[in-house]
C-alpha positions as CSV (number, residue, x, y, z in Angstrom):
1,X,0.0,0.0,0.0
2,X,0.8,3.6,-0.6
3,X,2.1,5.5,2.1
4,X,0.7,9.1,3.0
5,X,1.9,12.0,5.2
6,X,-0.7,12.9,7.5
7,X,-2.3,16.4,7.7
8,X,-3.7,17.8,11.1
9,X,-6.2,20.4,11.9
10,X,-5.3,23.2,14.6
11,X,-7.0,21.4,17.4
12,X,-4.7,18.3,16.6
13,X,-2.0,20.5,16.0
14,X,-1.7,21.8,19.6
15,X,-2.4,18.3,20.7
16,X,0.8,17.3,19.3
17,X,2.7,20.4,20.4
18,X,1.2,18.9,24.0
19,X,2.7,15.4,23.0
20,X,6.2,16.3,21.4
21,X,6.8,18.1,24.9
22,X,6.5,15.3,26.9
23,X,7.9,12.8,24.7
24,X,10.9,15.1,24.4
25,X,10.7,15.6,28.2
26,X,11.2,19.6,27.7
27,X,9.1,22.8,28.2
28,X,7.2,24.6,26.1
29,X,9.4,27.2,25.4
30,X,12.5,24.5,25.0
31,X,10.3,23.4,22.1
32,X,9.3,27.1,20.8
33,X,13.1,27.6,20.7
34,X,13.6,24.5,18.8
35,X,11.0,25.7,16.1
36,X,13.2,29.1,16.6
37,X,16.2,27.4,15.7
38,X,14.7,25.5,12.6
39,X,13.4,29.0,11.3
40,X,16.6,30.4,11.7
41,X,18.5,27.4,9.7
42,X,16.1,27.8,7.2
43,X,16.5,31.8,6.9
44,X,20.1,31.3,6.6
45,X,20.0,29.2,4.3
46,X,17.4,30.8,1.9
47,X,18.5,34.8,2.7
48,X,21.9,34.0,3.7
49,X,22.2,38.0,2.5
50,X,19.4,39.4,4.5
51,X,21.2,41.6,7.0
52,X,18.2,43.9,8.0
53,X,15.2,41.5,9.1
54,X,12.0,42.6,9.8
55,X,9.7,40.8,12.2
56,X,6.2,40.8,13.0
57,X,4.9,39.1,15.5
58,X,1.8,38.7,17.5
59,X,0.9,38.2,21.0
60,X,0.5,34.4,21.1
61,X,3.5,31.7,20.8
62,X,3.6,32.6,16.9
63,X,4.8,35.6,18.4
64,X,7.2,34.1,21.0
65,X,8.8,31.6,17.9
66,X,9.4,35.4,15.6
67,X,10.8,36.7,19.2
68,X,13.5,33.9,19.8
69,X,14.3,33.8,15.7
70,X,14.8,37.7,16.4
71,X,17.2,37.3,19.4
72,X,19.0,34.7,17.6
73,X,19.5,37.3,14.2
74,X,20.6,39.8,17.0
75,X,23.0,37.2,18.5
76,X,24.6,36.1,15.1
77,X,25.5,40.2,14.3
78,X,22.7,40.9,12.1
79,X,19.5,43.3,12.6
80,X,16.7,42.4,13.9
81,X,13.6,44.9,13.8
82,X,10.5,43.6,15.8
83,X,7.0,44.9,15.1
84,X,4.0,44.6,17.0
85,X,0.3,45.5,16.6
86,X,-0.8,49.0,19.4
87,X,-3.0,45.5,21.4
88,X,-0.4,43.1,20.3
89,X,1.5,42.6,24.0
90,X,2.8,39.2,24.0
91,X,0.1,37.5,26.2
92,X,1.0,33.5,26.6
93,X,3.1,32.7,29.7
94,X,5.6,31.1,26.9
95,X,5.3,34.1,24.1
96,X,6.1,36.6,27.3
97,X,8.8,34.5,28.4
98,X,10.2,34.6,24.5
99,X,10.0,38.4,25.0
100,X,12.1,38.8,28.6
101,X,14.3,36.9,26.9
102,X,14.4,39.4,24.0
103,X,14.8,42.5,25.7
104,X,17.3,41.1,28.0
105,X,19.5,41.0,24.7
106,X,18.9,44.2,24.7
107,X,15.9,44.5,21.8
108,X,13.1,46.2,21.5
109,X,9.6,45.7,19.9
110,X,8.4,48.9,17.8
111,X,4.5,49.4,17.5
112,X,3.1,49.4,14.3
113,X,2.0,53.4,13.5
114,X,0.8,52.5,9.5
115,X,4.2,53.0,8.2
116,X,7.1,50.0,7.9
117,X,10.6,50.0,8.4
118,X,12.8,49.4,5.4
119,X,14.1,45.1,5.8
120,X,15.8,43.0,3.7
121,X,13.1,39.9,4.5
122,X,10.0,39.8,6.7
123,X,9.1,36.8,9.4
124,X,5.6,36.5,9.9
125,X,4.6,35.3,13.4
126,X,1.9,37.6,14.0
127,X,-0.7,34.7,14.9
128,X,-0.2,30.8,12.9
129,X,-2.4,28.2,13.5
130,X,-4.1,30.4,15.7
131,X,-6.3,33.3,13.9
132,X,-9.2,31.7,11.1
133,X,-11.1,35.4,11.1
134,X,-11.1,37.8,8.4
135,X,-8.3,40.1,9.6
136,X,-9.7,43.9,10.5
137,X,-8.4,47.3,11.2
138,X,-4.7,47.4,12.4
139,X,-4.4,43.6,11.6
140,X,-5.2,44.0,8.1
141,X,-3.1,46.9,7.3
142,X,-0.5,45.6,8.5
143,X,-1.0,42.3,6.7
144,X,-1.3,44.3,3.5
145,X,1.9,46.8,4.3
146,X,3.6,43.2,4.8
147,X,2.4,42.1,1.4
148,X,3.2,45.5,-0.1
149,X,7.0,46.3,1.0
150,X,8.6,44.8,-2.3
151,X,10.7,42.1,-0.2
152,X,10.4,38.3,0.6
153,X,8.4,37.3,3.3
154,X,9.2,34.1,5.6
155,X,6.1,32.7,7.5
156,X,6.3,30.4,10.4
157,X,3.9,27.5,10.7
158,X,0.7,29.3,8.8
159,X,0.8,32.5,6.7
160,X,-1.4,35.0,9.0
161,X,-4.9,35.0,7.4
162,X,-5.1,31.6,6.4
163,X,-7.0,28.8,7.6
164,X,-5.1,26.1,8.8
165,X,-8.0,24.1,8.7
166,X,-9.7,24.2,5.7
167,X,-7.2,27.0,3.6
168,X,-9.9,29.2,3.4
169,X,-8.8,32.8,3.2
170,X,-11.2,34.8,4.4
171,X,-9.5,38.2,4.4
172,X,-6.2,39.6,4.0
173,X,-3.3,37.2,4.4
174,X,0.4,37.3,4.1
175,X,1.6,36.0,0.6
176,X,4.5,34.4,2.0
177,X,7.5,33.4,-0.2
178,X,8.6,30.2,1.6
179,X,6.2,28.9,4.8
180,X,7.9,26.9,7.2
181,X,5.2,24.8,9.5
182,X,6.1,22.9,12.7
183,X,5.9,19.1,13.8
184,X,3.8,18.2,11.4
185,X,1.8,18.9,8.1
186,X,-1.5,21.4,8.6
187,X,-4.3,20.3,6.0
188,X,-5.2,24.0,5.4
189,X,-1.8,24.5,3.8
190,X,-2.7,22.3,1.1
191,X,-5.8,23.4,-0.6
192,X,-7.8,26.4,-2.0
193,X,-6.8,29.9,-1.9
194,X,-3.9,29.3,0.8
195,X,-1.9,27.6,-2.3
196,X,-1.4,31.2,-3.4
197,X,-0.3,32.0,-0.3
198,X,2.3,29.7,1.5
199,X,4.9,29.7,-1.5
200,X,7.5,27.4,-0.9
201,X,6.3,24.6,2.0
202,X,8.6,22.6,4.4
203,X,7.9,20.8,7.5
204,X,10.4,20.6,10.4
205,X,9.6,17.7,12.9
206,X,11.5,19.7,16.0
207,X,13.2,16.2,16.0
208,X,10.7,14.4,16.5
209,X,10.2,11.2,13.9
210,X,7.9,9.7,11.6
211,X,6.3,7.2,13.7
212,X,5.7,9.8,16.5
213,X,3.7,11.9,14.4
214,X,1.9,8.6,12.2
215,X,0.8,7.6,16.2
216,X,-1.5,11.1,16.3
217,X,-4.5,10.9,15.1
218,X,-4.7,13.2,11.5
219,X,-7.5,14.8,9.7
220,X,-6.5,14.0,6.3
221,X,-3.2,12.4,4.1
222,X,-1.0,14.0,1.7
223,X,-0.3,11.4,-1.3
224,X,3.5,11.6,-3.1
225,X,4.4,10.7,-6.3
226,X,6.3,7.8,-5.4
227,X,2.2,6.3,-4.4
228,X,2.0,5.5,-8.0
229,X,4.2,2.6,-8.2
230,X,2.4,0.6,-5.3
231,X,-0.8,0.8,-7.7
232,X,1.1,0.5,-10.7
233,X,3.3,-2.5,-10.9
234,X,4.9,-4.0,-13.6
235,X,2.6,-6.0,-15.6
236,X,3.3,-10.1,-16.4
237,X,4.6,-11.0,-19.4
238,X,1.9,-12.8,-20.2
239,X,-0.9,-10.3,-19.8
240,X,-3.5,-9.9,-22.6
241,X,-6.1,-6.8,-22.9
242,X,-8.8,-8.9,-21.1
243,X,-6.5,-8.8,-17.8
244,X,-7.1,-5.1,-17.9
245,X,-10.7,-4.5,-18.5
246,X,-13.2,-2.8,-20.9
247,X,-13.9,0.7,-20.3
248,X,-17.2,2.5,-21.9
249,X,-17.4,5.6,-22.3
250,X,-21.0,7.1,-21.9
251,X,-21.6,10.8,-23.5
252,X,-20.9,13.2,-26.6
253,X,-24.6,14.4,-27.5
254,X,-24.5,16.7,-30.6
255,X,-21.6,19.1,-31.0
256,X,-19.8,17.5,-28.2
257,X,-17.5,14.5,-29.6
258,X,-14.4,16.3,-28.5
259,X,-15.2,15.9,-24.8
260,X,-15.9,12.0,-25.4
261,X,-13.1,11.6,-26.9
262,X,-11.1,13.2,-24.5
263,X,-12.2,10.8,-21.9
264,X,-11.7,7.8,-24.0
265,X,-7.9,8.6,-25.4
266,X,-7.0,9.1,-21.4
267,X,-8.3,5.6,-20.3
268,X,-6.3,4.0,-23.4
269,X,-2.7,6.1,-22.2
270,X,-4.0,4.6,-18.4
271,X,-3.8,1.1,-19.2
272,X,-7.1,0.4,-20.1
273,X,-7.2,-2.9,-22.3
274,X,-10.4,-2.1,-24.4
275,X,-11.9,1.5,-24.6
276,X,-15.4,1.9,-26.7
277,X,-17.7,4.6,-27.0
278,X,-21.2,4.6,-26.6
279,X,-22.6,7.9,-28.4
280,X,-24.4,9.9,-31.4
281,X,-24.1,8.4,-34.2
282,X,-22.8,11.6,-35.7
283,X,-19.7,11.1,-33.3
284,X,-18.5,7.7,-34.7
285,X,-16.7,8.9,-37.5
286,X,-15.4,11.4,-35.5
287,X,-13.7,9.2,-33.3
288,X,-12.4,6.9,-35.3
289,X,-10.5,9.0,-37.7
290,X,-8.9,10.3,-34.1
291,X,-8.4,7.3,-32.1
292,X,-8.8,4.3,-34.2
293,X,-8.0,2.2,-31.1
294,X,-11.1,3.3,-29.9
295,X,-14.3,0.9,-30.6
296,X,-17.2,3.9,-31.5
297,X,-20.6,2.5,-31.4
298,X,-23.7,4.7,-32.2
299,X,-26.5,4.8,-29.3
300,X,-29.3,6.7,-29.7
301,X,-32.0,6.0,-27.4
302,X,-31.9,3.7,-23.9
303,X,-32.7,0.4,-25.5
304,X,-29.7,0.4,-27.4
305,X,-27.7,1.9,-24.2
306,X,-28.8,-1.0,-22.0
307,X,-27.5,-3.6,-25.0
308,X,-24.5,-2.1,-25.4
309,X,-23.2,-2.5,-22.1
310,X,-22.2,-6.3,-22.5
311,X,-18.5,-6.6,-21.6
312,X,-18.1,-3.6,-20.3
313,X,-15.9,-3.4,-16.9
314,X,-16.4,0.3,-16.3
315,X,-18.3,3.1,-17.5
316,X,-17.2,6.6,-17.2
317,X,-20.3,8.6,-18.4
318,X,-20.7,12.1,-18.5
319,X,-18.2,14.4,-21.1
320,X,-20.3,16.3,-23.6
321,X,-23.6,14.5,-22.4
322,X,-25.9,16.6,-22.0
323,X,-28.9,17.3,-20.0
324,X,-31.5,17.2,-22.4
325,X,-33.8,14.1,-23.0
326,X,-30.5,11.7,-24.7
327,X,-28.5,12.4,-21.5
328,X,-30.9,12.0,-18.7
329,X,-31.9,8.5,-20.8
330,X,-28.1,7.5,-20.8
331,X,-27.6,8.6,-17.3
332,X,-30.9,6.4,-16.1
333,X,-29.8,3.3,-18.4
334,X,-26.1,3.3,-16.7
335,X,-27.2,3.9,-12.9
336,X,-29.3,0.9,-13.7
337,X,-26.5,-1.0,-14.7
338,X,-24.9,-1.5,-11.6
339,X,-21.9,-1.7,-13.3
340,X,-18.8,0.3,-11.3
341,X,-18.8,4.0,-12.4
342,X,-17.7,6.8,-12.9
343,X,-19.7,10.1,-12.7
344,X,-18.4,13.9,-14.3
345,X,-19.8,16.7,-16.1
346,X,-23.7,16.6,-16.7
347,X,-24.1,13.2,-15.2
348,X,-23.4,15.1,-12.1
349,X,-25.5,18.0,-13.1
350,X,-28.2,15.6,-13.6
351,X,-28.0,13.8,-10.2
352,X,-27.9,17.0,-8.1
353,X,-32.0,17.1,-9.7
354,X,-33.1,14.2,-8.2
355,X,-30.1,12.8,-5.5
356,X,-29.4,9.5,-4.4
357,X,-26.8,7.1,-3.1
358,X,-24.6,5.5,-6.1
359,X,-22.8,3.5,-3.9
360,X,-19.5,2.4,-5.3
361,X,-18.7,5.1,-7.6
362,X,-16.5,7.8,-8.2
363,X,-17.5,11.4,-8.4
364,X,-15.3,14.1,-10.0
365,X,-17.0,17.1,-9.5
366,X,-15.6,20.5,-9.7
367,X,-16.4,23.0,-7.1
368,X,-19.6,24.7,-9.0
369,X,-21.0,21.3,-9.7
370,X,-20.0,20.0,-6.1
371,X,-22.4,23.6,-4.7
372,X,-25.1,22.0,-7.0
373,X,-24.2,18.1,-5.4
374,X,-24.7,19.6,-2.3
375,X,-26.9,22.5,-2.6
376,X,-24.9,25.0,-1.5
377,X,-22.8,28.2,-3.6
378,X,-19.9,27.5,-4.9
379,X,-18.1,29.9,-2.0
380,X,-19.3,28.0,0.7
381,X,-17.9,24.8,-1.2
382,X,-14.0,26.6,-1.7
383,X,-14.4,27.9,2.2
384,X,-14.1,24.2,3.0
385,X,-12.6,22.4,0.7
386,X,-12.3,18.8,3.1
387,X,-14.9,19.4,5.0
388,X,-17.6,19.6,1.2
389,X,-15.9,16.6,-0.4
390,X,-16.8,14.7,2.8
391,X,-20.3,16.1,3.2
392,X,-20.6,14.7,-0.6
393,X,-19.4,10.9,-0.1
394,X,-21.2,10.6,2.6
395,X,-24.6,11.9,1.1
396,X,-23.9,10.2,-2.4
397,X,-22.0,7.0,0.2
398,X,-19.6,7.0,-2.8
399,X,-15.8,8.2,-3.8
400,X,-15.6,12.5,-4.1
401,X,-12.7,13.5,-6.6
402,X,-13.1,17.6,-5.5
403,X,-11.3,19.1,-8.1
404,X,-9.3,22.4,-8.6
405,X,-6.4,23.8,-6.2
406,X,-5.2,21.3,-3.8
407,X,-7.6,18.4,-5.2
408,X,-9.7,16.6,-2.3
409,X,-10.2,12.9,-2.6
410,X,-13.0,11.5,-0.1
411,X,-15.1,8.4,0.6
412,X,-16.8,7.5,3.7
413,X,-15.2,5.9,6.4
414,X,-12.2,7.0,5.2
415,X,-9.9,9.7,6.1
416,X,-9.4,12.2,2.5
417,X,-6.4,12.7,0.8
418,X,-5.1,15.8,-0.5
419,X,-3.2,15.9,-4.0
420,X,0.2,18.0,-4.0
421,X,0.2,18.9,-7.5
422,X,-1.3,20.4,-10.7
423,X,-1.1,23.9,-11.7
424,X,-3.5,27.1,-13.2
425,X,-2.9,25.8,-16.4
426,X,-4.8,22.9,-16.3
427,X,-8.2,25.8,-15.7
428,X,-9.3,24.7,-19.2
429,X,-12.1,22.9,-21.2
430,X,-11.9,18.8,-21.4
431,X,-9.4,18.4,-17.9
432,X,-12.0,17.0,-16.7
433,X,-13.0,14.5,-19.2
434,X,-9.3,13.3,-19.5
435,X,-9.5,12.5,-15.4
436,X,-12.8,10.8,-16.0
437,X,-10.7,8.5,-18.2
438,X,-7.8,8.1,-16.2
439,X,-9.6,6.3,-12.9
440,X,-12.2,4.5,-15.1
441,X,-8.8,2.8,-16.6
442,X,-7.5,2.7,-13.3
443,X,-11.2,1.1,-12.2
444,X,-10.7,-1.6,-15.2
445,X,-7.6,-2.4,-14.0
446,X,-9.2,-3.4,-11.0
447,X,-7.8,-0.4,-8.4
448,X,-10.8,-0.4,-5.8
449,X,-12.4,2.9,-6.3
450,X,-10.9,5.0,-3.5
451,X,-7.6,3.9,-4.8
452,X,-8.2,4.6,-8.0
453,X,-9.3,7.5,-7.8
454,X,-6.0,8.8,-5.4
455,X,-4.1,7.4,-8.3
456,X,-5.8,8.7,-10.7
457,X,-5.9,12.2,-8.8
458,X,-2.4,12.2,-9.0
459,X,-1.6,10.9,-12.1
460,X,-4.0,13.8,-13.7
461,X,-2.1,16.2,-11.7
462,X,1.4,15.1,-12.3
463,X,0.8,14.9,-16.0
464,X,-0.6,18.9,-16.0
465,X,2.6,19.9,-14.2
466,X,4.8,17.7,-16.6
467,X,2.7,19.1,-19.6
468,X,2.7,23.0,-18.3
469,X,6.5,22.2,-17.9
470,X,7.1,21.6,-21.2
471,X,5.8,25.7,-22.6
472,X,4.4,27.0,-19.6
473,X,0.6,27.2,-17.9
474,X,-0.7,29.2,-20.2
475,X,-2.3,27.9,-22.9
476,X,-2.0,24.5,-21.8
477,X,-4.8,22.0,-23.4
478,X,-6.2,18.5,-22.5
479,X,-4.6,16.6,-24.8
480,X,-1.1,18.1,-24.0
481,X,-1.6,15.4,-20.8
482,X,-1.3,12.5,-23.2
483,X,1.9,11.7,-23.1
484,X,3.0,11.9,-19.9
485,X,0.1,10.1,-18.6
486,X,1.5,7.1,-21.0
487,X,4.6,7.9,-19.2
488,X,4.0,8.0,-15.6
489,X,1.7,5.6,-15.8
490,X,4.5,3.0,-15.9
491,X,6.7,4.1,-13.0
492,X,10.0,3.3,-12.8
């Protein structure tokens, strides 16, 4: 099996910080200045030229970690300006015992007056895990002077503003250029709008190992690009196409054999040993001079559906199908079927009119058509990203692939997985239908469907970065994904 990294809320956060204190046998503040002392590495390392650093820190133990990395700038020669908000006295017994020692290396802590001192680098620790508000008056101007000085910014644990549960960003936030985040992963770091906020992301354990951190209970997982090769092995020598299923492709009403097409090219470069396409019969031409591999079949009302379904393994229905009478006759034909499937596009636009349970399949809804799943507006959806694509598998007691930044992958009774990859590129028309593709080959190839759709998540998403990395993320198109979907999906 594939191993993930966990992700942990606040609440399991500051559990942790509890635990690694006591496993460590030290103090609190022995275990802020180790978190100190990692930021510190880190800065040297990154902005080994950043002589003037500014620091702005808040009156929690966010605060007390940017007061101990500014004592320890002061100690190594350099300059070290701390800034506070006019309320922002350091209030935690720890965060005020990060302060005496501070001052008693002789610095000071300026209040912030509207106006910032010129820096090399700025350290957020004005408030981490511990602020998920929409930032107001003092605190969001100086968030926004932060943002608007013209130099790096360094943020320790959470960028201020952002969510670290759900990476919801309610307000002004610090666009930090590298975040460095304590003990463990935060699952807010790794989805939604905080992706254009964290930059670069690192996790320091304070020394603490894997298996200490794998004991806590997590939220969520973060899957890794090197989970593709316990899904993926090598295949026999003596495998035929029958070993690897028979994926049908259900959709392409009039004007829409591109999408259909789409969906069907991606399950052949996933390994899928027969792809056919059940559509309008204008389409079959179409698809053949395009994919000859591809069996094209013309289906025109739900008779012919239901007889065309012999031998199929999977059916991925859904790109280009419409909602209009053809669709909706498709749609009811297939749910019928109980064949394994997987749902995008209008299918899902036509379940959210009369919901129920599709037990077994995968869903790969983007966030619009997850509001509609769920009866909701899209905003509430992004606000929480986790918390929506488990509200979905629970109600639909089926596999959620939530798609866009930071891709959520839930199922009931299971914890989600987050995908660490993909890019603004892949914001264009057919994406979708080429993931619908990739985990109904994944399906065929007999991947349970949680599985495949992690794999199929990542494989999607690796591909887009691989694809935008070959011209950049704009103008990046669907099919570009073709070929490195042939290529990662055979791991090395």
């Amino acid at each position: 099996m594939p191993r993930f990294l966990p992700l942990f809320d606040a609440a399991q956060a500051r559990a942790l910080d509890r635990d690694a204190q006591a496993a460590l046998g030290i103090t609190e503040y022995d275990l802020m200045q180790r978190a100190a002392a990692a930021a510190w590495r880190q800065l040297l390392d990154r902005w080994p030229n950043a002589h003037r650093i500014g620091i702005a820190v808040g009156p929690g133990n966010n605060g007390g970690d940017g007061l101990v990395l500014a004592r320890l700038a002061r100690e190594s020669g350099r300059t070290a300006v701390v800034v506070r908000l006019r309320d922002g006295e350091s209030k935690a017994p720890t965060a005020r015992e990060a302060l005496a020692g501070w001052t008693a290396a002789g610095g000071e802590v300026a209040v912030f007056e509207g106006a910032l001192p010129a820096v090399d680098l700025w350290v957020d620790a004005l408030f981490g895990i511990g602020f998920a508000r929409p930032p107001e008056g003092e605190v969001r101007e100086l968030i926004e002077s932060i943002n608007a000085a013209g130099t790096d910014v360094f943020a320790l644990d959470v960028p201020s503003g952002v969510d670290a549960d759900t990476g919801h960003v309610p307000g002004a936030a610090i666009r930090a250029t590298r975040t460095l985040t304590f003990l463990a992963g935060k699952c807010g770091l790794h989805t939604g709008a905080a992706l254009d906020r964290v930059g670069r992301l690192e996790v320091d354990a304070l020394g603490l190992g894997e298996a200490f951190v794998a004991a806590h209970e997590s939220v969520a997982r973060l899957a890794g690009r090197d989970a593709l090769a316990a899904w993926l092995p090598a295949r026999r020598h003596d495998s035929n196409k029958g070993d690897f299923g028979h994926v049908r492709c259900v959709g392409g009403d009039h004007g829409t054999a591109g999408a259909i097409l789409l969906a069907s090219e991606a399950a052949l470069r996933c390994g899928a040993g027969l792809v056919s396409v059940a559509t309008r019969a204008e389409n079959v031409p179409v698809v053949l001079a395009r994919r000859p591999e591809v069996m094209a079949r013309a289906v025109e009302d739900e008779a012919a559906f239901e007889t065309a379904l012999d031998g199929a393994t999977v059916l991925a229905v859904g790109p280009g199908l419409g909602k209009g009478d053809w669709g909706r006759a498709m749609l009811a034909a297939a749910l019928r079927s109980e064949k394994p499937l997987v749902l995008d596009a209008d299918a899902l636009n036509l379940l959210s009119e009369y919901p129920r349970g599709v037990s077994g399949a995968v869903l790969t809804p983007h966030p619009g058509e997850a509001g509609r799943l769920l009866g909701i507006p899209t905003v509430q959806v992004q606000a929480d990203r986790i918390g929506s694509a488990r509200e979905l598998a629970g109600r639909y007691d089926c596999c959620v692939v939530l798609k866009g930044a930071g891709t959520v992958v839930a199922a009931p009774r299971v914890r989600p997985v987050l995908i660490p990859a993909g890019n603004p590129g892949m914001a264009s028309g057919g994406m979708g239908d080429v993931l619908t593709g990739v985990i109904a080959a994944l399906r065929a190839q007999r991947l349970a469907p949680f599985d495949a759709a992690v794999c199929g998540a990542l494989l999607h998403a690796l591909a887009g970065d691989a694809a935008a990395g070959d011209g950049g993320e704009r103008g990046l198109i669907a099919s570009d994904l073709f070929t490195h979907l042939h290529l990662l999906a055979n791991p090395r």
